[in-house]
DODRENNU-115646 format. One record per atom (N, C-alpha, C): residue in three letters; x, y, z. Coordinates in steps of 0.02 Angstrom, whole numbers, plus 50000, padded with zeros to 5 digits. Layout:
BEGIN
alaXYZ;...
END
This chain:
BEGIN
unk496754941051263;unk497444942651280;unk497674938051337;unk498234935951310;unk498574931551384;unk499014933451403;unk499164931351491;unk499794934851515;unk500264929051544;unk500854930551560;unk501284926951577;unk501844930951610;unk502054928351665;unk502664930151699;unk503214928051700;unk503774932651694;unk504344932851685;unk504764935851739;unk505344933251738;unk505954935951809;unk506194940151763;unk506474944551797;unk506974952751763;unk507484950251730;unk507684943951727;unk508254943151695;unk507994941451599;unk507334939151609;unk507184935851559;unk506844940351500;unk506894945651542;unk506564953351494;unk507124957151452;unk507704956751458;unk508244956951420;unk508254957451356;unk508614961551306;unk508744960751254;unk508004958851201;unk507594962951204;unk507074961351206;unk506854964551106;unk507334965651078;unk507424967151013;unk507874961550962;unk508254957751017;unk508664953350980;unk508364946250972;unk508364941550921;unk508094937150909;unk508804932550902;unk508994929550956;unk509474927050959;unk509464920950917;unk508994915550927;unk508874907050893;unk508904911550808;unk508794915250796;unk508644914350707;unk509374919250678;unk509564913450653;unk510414914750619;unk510324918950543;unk510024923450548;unk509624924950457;unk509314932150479;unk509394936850433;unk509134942250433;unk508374940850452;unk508164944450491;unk507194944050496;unk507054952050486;unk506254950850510;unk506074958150505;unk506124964250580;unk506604965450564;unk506554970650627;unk506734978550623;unk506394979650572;unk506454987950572;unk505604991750585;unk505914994050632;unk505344999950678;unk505445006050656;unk504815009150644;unk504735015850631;unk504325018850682;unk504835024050717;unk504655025750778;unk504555035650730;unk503955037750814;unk503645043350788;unk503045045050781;unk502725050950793;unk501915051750813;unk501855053550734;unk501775047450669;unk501585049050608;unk500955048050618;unk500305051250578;unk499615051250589;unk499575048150531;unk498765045250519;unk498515040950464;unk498935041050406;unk498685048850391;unk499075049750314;unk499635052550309;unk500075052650356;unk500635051750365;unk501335045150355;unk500785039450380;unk500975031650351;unk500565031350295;unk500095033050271;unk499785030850209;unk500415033350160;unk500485038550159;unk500945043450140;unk501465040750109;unk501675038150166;unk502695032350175;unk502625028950124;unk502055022750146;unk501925016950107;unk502095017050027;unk501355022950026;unk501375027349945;unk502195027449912;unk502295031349963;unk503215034549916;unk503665028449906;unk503605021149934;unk503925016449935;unk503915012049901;unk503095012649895;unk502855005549828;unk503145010049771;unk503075016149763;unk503275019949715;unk504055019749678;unk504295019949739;unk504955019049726;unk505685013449723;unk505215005049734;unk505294999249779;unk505724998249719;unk505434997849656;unk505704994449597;unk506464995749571;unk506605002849585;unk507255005249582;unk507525010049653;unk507365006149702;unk507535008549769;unk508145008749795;unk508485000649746;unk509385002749776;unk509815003749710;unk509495006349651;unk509805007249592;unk509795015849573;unk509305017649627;unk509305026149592;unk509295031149652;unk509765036849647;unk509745040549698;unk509195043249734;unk508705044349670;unk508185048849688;unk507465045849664;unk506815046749691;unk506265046749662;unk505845050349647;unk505375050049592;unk504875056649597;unk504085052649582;unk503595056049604;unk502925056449591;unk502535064049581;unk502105063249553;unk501765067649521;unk501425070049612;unk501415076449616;unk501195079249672;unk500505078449702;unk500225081449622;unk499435080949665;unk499095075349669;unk499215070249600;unk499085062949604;unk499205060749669;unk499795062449705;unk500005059749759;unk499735061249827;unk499415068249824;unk498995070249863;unk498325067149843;unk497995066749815;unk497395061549808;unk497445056149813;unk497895050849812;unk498005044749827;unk497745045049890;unk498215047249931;unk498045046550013;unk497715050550038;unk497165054549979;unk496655057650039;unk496925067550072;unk497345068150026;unk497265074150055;unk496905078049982;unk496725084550009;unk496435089949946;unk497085090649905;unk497045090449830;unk497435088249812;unk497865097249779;unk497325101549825;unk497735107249828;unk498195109749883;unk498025106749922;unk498415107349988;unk499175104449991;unk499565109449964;unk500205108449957;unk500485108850037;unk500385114950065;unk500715114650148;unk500385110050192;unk499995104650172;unk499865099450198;unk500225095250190;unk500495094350125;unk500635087450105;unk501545089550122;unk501925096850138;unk502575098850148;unk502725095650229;unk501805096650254;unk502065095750341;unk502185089050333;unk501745086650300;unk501915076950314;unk502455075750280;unk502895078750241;unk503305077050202;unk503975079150262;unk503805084450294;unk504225087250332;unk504335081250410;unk503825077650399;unk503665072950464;unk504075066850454;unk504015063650377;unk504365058350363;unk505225060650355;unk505495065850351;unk506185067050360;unk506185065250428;unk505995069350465;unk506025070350541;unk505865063650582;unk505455059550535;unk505485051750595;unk506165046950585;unk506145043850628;unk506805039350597;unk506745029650585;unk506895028650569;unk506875020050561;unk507285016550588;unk507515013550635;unk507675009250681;unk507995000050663;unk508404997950642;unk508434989850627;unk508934987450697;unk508604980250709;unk509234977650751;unk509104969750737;unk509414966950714;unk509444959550683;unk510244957650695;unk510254950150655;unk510724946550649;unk510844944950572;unk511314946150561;unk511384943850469;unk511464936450483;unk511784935750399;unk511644926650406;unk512304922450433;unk512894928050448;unk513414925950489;unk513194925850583;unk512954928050588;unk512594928650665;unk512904934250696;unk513084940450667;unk513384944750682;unk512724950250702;unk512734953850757;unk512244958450772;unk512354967650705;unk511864968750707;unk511834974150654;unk511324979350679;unk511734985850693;unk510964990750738;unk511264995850672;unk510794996750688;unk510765005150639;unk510125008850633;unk510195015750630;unk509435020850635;unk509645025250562;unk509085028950529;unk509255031150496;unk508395036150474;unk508495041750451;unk507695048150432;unk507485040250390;unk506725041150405;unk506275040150334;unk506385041550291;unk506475047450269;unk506725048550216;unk506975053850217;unk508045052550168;unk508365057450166;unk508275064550167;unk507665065650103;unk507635072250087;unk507125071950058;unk506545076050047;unk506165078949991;unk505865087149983;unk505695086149905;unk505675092749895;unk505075091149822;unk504765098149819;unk504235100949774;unk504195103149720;unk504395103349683;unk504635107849630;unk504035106749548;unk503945111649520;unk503635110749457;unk502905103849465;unk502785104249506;unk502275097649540;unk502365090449536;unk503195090249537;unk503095085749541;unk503595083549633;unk503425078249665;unk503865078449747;unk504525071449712;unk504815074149740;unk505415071149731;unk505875069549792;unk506035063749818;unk506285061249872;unk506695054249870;unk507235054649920;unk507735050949931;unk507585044650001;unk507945039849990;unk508075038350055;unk508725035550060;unk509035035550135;unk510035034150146;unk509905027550123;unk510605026550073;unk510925019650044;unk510845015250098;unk510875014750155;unk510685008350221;unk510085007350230;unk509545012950227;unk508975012550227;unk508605007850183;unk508845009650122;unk508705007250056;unk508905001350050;unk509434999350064;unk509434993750069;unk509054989150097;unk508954990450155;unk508444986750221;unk507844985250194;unk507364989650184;unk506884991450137;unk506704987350061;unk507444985850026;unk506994981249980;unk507254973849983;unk507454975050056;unk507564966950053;unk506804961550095;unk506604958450034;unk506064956150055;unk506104951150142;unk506664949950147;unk506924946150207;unk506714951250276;unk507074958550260;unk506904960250294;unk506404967550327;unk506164966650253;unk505514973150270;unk505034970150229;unk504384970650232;unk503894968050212;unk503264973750164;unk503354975550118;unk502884980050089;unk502094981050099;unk501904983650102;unk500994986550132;unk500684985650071;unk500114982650074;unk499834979850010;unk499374987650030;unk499294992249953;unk498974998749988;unk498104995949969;unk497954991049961;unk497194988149941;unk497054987350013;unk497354983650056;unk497214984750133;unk497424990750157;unk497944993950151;unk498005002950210;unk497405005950179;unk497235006350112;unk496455009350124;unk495985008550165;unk495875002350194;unk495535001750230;unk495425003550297;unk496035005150337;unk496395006950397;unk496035015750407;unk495595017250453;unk495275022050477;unk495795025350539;unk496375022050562;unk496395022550623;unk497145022750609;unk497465029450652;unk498245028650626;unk498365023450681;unk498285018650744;unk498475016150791;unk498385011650764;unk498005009550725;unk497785001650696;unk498185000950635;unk498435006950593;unk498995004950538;unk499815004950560;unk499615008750614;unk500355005050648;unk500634999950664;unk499934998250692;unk500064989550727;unk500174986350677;unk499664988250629;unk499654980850562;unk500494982950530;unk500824988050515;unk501274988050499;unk501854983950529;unk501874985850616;unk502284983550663;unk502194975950665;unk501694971950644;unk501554965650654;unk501794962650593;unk501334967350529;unk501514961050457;unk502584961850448;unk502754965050473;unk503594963950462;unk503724957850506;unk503304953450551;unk503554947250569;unk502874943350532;unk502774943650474;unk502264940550473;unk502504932250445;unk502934933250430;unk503674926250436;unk503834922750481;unk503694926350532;unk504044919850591;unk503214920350636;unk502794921150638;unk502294922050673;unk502374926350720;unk502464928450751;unk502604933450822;unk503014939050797;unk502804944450852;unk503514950350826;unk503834951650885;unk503804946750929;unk504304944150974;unk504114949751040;unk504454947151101;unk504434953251159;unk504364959151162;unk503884964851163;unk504264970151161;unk504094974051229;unk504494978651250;unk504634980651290;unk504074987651312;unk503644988051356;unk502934992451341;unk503215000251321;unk503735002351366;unk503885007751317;unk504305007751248;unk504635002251218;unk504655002651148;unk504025004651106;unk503354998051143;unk502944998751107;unk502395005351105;unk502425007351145;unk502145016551155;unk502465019851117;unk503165019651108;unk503425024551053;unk503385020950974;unk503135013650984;unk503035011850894;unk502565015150876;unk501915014750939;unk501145018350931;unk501265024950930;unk501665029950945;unk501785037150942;unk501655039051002;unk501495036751071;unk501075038951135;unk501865038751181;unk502225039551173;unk502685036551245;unk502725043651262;unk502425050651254;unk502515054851281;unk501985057051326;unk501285051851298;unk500725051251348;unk500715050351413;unk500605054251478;unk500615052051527;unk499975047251542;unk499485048051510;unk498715042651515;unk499015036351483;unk499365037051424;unk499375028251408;unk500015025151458;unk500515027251511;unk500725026351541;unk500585019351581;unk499885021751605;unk499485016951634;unk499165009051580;unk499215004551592;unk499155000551547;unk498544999051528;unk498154998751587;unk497414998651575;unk497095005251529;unk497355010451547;unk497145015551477;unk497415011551412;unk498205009351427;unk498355007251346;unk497905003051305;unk497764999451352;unk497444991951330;unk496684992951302;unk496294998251364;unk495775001251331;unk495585004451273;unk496105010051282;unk495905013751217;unk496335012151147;unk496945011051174;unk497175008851105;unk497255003051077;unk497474999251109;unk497794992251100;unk496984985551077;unk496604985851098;unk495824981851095;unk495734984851022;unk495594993051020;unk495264992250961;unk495634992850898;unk496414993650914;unk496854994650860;unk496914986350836;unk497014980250882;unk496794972250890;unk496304970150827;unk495624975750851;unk494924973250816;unk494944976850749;unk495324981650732;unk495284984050684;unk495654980050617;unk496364980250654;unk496814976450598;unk496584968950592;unk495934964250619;unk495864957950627;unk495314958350575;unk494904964750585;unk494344965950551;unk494414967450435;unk495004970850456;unk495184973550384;unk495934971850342;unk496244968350389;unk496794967250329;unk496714959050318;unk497424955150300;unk497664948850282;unk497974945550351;unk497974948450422;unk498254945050462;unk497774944750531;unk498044940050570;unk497424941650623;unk497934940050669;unk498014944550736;unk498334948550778;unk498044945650842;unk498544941950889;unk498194940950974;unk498904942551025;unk498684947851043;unk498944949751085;unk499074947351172;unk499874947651184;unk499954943451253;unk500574947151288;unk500664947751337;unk500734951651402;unk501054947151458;unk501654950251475;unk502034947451522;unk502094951951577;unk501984950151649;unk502104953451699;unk502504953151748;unk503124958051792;unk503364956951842;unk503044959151896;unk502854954851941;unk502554954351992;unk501754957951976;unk501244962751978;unk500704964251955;unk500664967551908;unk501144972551889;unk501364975851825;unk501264974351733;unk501124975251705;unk501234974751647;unk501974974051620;unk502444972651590;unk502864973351545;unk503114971851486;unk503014969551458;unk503004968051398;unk502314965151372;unk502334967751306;unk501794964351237;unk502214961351186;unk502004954851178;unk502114954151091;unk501384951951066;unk501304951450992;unk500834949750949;unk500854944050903;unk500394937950912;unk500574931450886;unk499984932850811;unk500574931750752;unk500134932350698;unk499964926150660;unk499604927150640;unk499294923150611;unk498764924950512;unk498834921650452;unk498594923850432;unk497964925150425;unk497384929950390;unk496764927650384;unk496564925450323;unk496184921350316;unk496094916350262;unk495494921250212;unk495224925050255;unk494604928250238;unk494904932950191;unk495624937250205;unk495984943050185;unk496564943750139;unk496544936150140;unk497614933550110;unk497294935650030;unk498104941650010;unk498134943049951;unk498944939549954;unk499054940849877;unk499654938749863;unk500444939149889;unk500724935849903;unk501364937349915;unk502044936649844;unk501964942049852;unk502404945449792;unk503104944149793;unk503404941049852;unk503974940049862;unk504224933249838;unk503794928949808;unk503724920549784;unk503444920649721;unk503774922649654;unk503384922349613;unk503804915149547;unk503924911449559;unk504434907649519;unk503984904349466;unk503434900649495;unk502994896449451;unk502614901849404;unk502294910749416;unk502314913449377;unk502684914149326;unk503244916449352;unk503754918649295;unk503864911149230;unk503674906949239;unk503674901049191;unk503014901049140;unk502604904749160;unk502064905649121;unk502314909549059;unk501904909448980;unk502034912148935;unk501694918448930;unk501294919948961;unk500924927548968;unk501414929249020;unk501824928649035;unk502184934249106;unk502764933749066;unk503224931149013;unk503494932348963;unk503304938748910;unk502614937648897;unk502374943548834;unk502184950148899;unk501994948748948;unk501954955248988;unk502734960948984;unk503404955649007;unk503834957549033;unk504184961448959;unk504044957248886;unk504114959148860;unk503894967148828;unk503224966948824;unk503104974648835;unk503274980448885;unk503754977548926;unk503804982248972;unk503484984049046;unk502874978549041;unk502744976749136;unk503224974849175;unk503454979249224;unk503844977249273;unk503774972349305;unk503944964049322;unk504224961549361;unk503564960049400;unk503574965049482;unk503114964449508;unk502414965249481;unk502134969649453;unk501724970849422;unk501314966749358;unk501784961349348;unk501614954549295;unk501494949849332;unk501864949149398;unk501494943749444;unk500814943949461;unk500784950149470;unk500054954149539;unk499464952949494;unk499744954549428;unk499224956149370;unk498814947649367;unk499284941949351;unk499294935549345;unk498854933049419;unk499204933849476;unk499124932249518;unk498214934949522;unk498024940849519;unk497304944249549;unk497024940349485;unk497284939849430;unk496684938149344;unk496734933149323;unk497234929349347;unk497414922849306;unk497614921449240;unk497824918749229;unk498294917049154;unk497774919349078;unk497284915749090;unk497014916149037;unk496584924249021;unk496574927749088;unk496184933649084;unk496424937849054;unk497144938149093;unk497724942149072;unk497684941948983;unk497794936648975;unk498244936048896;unk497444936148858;unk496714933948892;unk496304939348822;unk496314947548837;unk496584951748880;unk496454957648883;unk496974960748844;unk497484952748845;unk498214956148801;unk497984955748740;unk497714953148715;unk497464951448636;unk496934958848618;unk496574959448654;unk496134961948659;unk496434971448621;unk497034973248674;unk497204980248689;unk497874978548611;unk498074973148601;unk498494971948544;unk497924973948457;unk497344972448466;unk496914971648424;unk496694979048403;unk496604983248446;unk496484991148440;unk497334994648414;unk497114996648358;unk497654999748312;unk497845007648318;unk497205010448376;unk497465019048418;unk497745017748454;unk498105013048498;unk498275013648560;unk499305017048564;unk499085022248597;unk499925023748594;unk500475023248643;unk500085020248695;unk500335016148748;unk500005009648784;unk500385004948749;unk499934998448780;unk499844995048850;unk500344995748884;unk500604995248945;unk499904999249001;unk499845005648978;unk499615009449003;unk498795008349027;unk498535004248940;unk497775004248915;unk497894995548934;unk498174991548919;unk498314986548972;unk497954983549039;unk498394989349065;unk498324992249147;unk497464993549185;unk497074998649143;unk496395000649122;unk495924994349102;unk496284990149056;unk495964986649036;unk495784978849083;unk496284978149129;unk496254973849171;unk495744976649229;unk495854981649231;unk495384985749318;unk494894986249287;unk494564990049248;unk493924990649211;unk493754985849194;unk494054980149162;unk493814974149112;unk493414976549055;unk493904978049015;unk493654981048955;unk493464975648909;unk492874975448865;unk492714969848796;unk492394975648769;unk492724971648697;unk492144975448634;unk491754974348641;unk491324981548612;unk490694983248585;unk490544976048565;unk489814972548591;unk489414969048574;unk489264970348510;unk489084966948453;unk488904967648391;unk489134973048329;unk489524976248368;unk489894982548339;unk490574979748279;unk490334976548227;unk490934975548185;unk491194982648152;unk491924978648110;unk492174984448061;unk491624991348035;unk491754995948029;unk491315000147995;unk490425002148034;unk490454997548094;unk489644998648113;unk489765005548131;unk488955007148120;unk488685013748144;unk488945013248220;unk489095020548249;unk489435020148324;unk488905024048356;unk488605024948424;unk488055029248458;unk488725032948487;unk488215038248503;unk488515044348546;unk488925041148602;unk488365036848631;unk488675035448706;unk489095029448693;unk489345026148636;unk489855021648628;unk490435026048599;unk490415031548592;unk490795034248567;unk491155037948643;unk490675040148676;unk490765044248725;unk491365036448789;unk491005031948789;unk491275025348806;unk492005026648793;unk492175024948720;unk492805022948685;unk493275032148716;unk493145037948708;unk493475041648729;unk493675040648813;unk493145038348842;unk493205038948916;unk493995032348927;unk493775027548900;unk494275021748898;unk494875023048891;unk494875028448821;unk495635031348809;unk495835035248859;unk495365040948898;unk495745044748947;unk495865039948998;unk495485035949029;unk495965031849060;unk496635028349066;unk496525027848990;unk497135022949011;unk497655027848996;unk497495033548979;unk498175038648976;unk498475040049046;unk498105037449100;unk498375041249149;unk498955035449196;unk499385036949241;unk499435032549266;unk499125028349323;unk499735023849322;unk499235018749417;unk499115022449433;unk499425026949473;unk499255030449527;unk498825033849529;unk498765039149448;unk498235043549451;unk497575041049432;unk497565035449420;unk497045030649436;unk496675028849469;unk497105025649515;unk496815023749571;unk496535031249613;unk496945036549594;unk496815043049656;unk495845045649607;unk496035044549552;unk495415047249510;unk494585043149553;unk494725036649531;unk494275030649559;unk494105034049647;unk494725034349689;unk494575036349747;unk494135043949753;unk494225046149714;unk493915053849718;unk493105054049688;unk493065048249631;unk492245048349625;unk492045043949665;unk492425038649707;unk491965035149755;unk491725041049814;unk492065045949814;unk491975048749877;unk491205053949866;unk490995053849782;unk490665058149787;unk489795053049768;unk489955047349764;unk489215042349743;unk489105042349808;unk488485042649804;unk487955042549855;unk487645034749844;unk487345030349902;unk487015027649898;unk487245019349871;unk487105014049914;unk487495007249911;unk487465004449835;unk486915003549819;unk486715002049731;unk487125004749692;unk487295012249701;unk487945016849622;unk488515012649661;unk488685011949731;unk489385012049754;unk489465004649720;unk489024999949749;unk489174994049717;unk489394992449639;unk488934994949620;unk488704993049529;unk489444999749505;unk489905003049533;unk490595008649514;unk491335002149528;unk491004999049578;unk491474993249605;unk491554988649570;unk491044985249530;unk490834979549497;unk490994981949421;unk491024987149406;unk491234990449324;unk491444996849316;unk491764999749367;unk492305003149365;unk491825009749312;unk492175010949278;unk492035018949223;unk491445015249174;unk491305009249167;unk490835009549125;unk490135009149157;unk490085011649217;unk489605008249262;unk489105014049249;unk488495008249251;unk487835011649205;unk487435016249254;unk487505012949314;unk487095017749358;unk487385023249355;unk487785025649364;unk488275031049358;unk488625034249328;unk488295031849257;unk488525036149190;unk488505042749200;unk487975047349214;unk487555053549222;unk488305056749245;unk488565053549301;unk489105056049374;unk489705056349340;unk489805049349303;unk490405047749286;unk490685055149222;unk490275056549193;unk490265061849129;unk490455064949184;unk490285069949233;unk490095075449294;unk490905076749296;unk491085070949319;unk491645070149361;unk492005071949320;unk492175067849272;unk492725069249202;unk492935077049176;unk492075078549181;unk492025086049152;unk492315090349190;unk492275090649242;unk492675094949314;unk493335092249319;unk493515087349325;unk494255083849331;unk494695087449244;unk494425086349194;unk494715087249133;unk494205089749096;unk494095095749100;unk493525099849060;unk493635098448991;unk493175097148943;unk493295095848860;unk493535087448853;unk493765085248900;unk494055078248870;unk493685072648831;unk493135074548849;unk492695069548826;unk492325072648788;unk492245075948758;unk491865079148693;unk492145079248644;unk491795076548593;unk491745074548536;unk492265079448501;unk492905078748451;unk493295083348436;unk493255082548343;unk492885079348337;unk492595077948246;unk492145083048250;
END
């Protein structure tokens, strides 16, 4: 951490980015939200990003949504308080549009939500929404890194940081702005800076440097012995860089992100796909899920078929004799891909939580549902998750 001193005059305006004539990133979400409270946000946003300024309202499936981020996915007055938390925080912008005109505005996280028939359904204000899917000036949470984030102080930061992850820095900020980005400005201990620096600020630093796409150095300006201001100089990490979804042009010229879009892959989701598998992976898994004549949603088994990496049965032509456990295989494949992303990914998260031991975790990572060590588990799981699904119905 480095420090530097500044005269009182020069601490000023310490939200406005005067030199840059162009919307940037400057919306703060202020509020004591806990882990899965921002895991939470993120969730409802990627969810809803695609038609964010075209539709009043959004919905997700409840409990899927509670297993995504880790809560019991029966714990409904859990998931009402955090739901009750994201109304109640507010979001904050203060920029310059591309006339150089200043623009403040605050506005809830989100308008409204509500529960109903299981599935949550939630809004956010037309200004909000706006802000939000403008890639200029809000920056989306890749949720492959907030998984990783143990620490609600360390997904704050990484949040508060990757929205300048454009201009390098997220510019001056003012130590009590930044106590209330972290949720503490009501702390009388982080008051003191040397508590801040200790307990939160070092390992929230080492955490987000350790587990996401950016790497974070923090620097400190003082009047006279004092602390007053932090900003954070970013930088990417080379070790961590996933895609940026906001640049996809040379994709979209490819002829597999044509036959994607054509079936009905959204947009983002034909890049990401391209981008993580590459051209040629993509379009044999497309051949592949085109070639199977049960499939009653392709999009879906697609989807499955890219995360799993599905291939035929080795030696298994037209008419071969089928084994139990290739049979048991081919059903498991179909319930997958019946389900959605989300309840996907929340499914995957729920049997990682229950393998024991580095060898199953690895070899579940490396082949997903067909993974051999963990056949025994994988049946276990299914059977408890969807009793009967996988038994034989001939």
């Amino acid at each position: 951490m480095t420090t530097t001193k500044e005269s009182p005059r020069a601490l000023s305006g310490a939200l406005r980015r005067g030199a840059v004539k162009k919307n940037v990133a400057a919306i703060h979400v202020s509020g004591k939200l806990t882990l899965l409270q921002r895991k939470l946000s993120n969730v409802l946003l990627l969810n809803a990003y695609d038609t964010l300024i075209h539709r009043g309202s959004h919905a997700i499936d409840a409990r899927t949504l509670c297993t995504m981020i880790g809560y019991n996915s029966n714990d409904m007055e859990t998931l009402k308080q955090s739901l009750r938390g994201l109304v109640e925080t507010s979001a904050e912008w203060d920029m310059l549009d591309e006339n150089g005109q200043q623009e403040w505005g605050v506005s809830s996280l989100l308008a409204y939500a509500k529960l109903k028939g299981g599935v949550c359904e939630y809004a956010y204000s037309p200004a909000l929404a706006e802000k939000l899917h403008d890639p200029k000036v809000f920056a989306l949470i890749n949720l492959n890194i907030q998984r990783r984030f143990t620490s609600g102080h360390a997904l704050a930061l990484y949040e508060n940081c990757y929205r300048f992850v454009r201009t390098g820095s997220t510019g001056w900020w003012p130590l009590e702005l930044f106590r209330r980005l972290m949720g503490v400005n009501d702390s009388a201990y982080y008051e003191t800076f040397k508590h801040l620096n200790a307990k939160l600020i070092k390992p929230a630093v080492a955490e987000v440097n350790k587990t996401s796409n950016i790497i974070v150095t923090p620097e400190t300006r003082k009047m006279g012995r004092s602390v007053t201001d932090i900003r954070f100089k970013i930088a990417k990490n080379p070790q961590l860089s996933i895609l940026d979804l906001d640049d996809g042009e040379g994709v979209r010229n490819e002829p597999v992100y044509a036959q994607l879009i054509a079936q009905g892959v959204s947009d983002r989701l034909a890049r990401q796909w391209i981008d993580e598998h590459g051209t040629a992976h993509v379009a044999d898994k497309m051949s592949y899920v085109a070639a199977r004549k049960d499939v009653q949603n392709p999009v879906s088994y697609l989807t499955a078929a890219l995360r799993d990496d599905y291939t035929p049965p080795r030696g298994a032509g037209e008419g071969a004799p089928t084994s139990e456990r290739a049979k048991r295989l081919t059903r498991l494949r179909d319930l997958v891909a019946s389900r959605t992303p989300t309840q996907r990914d929340a499914d995957k998260r729920l049997f990682m939580a229950r393998v024991e031991g580095p060898a199953a975790r690895l070899d579940f990572e490396n082949h997903g549902w067909m993974s051999a060590l963990n056949a025994d588990a994988i049946v276990a799981f299914w059977d408890d998750l969807m009793p009967g699904a996988l038994d034989d119905e001939s």
